[in-house]
C-alpha positions as CSV (number, residue, x, y, z in Angstrom):
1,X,-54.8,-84.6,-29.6
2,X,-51.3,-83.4,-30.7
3,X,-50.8,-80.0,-31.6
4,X,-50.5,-80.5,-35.3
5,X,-54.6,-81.8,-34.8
6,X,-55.2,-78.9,-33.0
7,X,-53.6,-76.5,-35.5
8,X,-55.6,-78.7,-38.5
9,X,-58.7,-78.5,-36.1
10,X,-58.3,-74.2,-35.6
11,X,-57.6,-74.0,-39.7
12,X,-60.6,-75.6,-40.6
13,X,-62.6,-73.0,-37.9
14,X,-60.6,-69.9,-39.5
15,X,-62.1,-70.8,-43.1
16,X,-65.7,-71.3,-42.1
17,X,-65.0,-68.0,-40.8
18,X,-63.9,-66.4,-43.6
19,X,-60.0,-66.1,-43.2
20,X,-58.6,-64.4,-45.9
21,X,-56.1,-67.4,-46.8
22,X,-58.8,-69.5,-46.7
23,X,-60.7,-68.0,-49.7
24,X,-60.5,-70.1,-53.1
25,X,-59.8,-67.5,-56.4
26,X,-63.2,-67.2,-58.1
27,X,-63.8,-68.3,-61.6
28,X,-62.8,-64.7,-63.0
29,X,-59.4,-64.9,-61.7
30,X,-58.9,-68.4,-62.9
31,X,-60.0,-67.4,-66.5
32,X,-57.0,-64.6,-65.6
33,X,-54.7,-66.9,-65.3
34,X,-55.7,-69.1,-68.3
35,X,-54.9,-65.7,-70.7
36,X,-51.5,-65.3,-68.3
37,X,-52.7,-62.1,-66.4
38,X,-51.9,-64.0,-62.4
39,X,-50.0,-63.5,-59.2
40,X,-49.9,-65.2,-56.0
41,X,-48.2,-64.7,-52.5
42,X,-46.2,-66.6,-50.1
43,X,-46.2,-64.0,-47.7
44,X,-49.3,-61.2,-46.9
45,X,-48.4,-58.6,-49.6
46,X,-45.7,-58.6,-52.1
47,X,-46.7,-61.3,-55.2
48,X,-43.8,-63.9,-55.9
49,X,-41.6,-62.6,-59.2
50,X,-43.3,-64.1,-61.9
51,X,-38.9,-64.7,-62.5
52,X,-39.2,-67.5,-59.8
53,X,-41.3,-69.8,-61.8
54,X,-39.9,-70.1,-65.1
55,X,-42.2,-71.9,-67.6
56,X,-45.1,-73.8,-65.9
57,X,-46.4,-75.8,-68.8
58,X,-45.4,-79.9,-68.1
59,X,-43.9,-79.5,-64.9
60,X,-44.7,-81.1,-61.7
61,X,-45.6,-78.8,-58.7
62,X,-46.0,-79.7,-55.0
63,X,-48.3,-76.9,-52.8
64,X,-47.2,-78.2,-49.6
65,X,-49.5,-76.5,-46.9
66,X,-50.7,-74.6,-50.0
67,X,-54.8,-75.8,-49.5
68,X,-57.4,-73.9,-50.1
69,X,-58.0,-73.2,-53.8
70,X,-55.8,-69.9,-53.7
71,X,-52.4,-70.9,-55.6
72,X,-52.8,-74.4,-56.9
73,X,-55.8,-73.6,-59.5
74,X,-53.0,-70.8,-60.8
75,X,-50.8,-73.1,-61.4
76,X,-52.9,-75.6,-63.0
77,X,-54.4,-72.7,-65.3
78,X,-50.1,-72.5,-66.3
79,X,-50.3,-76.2,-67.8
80,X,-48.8,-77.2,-64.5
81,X,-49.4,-81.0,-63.1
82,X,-50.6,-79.9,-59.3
83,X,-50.3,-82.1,-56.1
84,X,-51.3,-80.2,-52.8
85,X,-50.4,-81.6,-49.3
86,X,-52.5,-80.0,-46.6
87,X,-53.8,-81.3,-43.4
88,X,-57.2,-78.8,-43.2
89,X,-60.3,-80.9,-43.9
90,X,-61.5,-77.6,-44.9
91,X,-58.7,-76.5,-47.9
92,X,-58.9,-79.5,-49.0
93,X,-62.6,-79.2,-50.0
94,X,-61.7,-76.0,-51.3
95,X,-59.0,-76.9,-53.1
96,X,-61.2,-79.9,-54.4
97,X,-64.4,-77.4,-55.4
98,X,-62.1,-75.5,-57.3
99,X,-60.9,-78.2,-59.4
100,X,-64.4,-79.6,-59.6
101,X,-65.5,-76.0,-61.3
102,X,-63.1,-75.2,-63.7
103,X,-62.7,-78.9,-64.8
104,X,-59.0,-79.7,-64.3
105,X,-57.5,-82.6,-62.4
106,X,-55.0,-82.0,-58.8
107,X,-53.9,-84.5,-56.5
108,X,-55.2,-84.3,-53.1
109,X,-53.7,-85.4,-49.8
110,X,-55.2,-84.4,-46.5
111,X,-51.5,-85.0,-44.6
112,X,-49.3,-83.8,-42.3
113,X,-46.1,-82.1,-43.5
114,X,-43.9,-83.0,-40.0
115,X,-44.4,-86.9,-41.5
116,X,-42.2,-87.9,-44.4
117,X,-43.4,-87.0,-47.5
118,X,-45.5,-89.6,-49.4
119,X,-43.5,-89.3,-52.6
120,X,-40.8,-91.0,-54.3
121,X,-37.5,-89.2,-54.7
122,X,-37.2,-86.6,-57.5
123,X,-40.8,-86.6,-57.7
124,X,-41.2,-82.8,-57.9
125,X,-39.9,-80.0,-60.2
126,X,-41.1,-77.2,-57.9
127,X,-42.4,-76.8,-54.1
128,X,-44.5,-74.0,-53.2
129,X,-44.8,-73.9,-49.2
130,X,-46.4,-70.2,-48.5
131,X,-46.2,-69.0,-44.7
132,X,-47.3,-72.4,-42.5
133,X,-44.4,-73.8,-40.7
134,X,-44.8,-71.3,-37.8
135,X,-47.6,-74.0,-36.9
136,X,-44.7,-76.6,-36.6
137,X,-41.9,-76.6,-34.1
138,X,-39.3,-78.6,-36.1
139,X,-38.3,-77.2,-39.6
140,X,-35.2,-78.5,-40.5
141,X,-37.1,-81.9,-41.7
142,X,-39.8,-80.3,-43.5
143,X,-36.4,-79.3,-45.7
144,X,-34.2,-82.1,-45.9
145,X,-37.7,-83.9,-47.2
146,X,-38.3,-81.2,-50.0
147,X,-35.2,-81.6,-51.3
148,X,-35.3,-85.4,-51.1
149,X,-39.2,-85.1,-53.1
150,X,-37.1,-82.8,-56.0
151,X,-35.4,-83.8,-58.9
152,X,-32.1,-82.2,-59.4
153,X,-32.4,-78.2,-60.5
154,X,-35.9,-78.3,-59.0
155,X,-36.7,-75.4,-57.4
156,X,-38.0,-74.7,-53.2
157,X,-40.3,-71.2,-53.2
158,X,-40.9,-70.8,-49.0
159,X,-42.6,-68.1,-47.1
160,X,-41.2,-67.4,-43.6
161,X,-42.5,-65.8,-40.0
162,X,-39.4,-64.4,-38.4
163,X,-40.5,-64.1,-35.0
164,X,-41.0,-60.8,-34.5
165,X,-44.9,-61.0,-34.2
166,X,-44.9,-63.3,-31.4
167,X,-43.0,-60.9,-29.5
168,X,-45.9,-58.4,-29.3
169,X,-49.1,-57.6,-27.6
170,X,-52.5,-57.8,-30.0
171,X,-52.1,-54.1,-30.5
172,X,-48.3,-54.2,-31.5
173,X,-47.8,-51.5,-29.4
174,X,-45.5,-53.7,-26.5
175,X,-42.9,-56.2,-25.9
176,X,-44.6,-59.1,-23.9
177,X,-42.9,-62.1,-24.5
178,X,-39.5,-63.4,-25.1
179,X,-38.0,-65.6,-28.1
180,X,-38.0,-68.3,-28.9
181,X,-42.3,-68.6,-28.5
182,X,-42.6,-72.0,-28.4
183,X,-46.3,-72.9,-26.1
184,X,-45.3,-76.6,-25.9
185,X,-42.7,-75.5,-23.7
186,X,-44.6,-73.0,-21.6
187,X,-47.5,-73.7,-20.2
188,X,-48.5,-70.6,-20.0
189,X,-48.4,-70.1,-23.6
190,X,-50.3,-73.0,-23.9
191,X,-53.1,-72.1,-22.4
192,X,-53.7,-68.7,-23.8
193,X,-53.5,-70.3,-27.0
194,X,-56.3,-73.0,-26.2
195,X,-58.3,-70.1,-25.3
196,X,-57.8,-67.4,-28.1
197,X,-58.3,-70.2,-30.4
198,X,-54.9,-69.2,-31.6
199,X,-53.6,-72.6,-32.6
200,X,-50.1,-74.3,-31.1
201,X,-47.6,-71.3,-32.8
202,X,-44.3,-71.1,-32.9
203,X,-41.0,-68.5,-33.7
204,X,-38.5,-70.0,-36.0
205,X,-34.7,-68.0,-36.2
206,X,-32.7,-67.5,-39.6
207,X,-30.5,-70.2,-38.8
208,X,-33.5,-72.7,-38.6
209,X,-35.1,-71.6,-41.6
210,X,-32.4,-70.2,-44.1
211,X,-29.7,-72.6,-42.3
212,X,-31.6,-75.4,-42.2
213,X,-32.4,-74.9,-46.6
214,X,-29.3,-74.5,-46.8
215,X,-28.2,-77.8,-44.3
216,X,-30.7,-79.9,-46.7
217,X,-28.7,-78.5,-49.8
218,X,-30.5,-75.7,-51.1
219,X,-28.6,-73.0,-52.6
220,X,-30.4,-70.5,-51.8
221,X,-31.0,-68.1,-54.8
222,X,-33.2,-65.2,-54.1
223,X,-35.0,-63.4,-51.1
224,X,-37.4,-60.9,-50.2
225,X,-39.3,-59.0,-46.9
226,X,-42.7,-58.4,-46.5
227,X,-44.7,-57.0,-43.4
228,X,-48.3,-57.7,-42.2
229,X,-49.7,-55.8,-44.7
230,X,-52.0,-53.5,-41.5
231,X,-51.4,-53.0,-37.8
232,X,-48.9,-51.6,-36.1
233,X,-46.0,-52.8,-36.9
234,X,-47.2,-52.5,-40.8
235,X,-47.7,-49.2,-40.4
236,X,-43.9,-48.5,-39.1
237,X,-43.1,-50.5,-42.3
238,X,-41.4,-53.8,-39.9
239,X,-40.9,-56.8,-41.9
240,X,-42.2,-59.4,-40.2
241,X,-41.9,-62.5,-43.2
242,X,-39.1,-63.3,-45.8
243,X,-40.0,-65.4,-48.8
244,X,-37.0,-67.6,-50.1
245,X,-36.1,-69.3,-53.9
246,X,-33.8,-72.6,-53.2
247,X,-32.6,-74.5,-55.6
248,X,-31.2,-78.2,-55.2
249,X,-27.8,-78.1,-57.0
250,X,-24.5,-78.3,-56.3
251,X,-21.8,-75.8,-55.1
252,X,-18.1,-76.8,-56.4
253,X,-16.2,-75.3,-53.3
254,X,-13.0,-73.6,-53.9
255,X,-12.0,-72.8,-50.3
């Protein structure tokens, strides 16, 4: 198997055991979101400004790695038209029971979001890629293909692992490894993620993630930090994620 099977493979495992981003929104919170009262989150704690959005009624949304019945339904409940991209066997039932319960239609691919996107260009009016490509060691074309799948003023909401994490023991109490973590080219690494059943992880810099948005086109419109939400490093109040608004437009340079 490649890693992006095993990381597909450990997802599915981390639902059937009840991992908290693998939990679809009851019925309760969808008849929430039908009467406008919603949030969702890109990142562990802070909700995405409802400010990002704009009005969802008509437009065309993209979850890309977004499975699982957690943000989608939302977004249908907003008079969205929802396609999600995920490669977890398991969040895609999810996302399909959901659906199948509170009687709306979504789009379902069981893919993989390293391949080029199956959609034509400027299929998309907004993206919404929560915290996922720290399971995929190239970024910069996960980018470049979100802007090519939006139409022009379409907007790119992404949440993003900056690193620090991987630098730490379980206990976040010590440094034990070096940047950038990357187990495909350790095997070390490897093999202590085979066995915590860990999936193939890996750190991403700000010049990958923000540099490569803004290398695709983006401009990049808004940020915001958010940490683990409990441990250690939590608890010392350490950001540990970013969550990013991009918009594909154009900047008129004057320099």
């Amino acid at each position: 198997m490649n890693y992006q099977q095993i990381n597909a493979q450990c997802i599915d495992q981390w639902c059937r055991e009840g991992w908290e981003w693998g939990v679809p929104i009851s019925h309760e919170t969808y008849e929430k979101a039908l009467k406008g009262e919603w949030k969702v989150y890109l990142t562990p704690t802070k909700p995405v400004p409802r400010q990002w959005f704009g009005n969802l009624e008509g437009k065309r949304i993209l979850g890309l790695a977004s499975g699982g019945g957690q943000q989608i339904p939302i977004f249908a409940a907003c008079g969205a038209r929802c396609t999600v991209l995920d490669y977890s066997q398991v969040q895609c039932e999810s996302e399909r029971m959901v659906a199948q319960r509170e009687h709306y239609e979504v789009e379902i691919l069981q893919r993989d979001m390293t391949q080029p996107l199956p959609f034509a260009d400027g299929s998309f009016d907004l993206i919404f890629h929560p915290v996922s490509n720290c399971y995929v060691e190239q970024v910069k074309p996960i980018f470049r293909e979100c802007f090519r799948v939006l139409r022009p003023g379409g907007v790119l909401l992404c949440g993003l692992d900056n690193g620090i994490n991987y630098i730490f023991d379980e206990e976040e109490t010590t440094v034990v490894h070096s940047l950038p973590y990357n187990p495909l080219r350790d095997p070390q690494l490897y093999e202590q993620a085979m066995q915590g059943d860990d999936g193939i992880q890996f750190s991403h810099t700000l010049e990958e993630q923000l540099g490569g948005q803004l290398e695709a086109g983006f401009i990049l419109t808004h940020l915001y930090e958010d940490t683990n939400g409990q441990g250690n490093l939590h608890q010392h109040g350490i950001p540990c994620f970013w969550a990013t608004r991009a918009v594909k437009g154009k900047i008129t340079e004057t320099f």
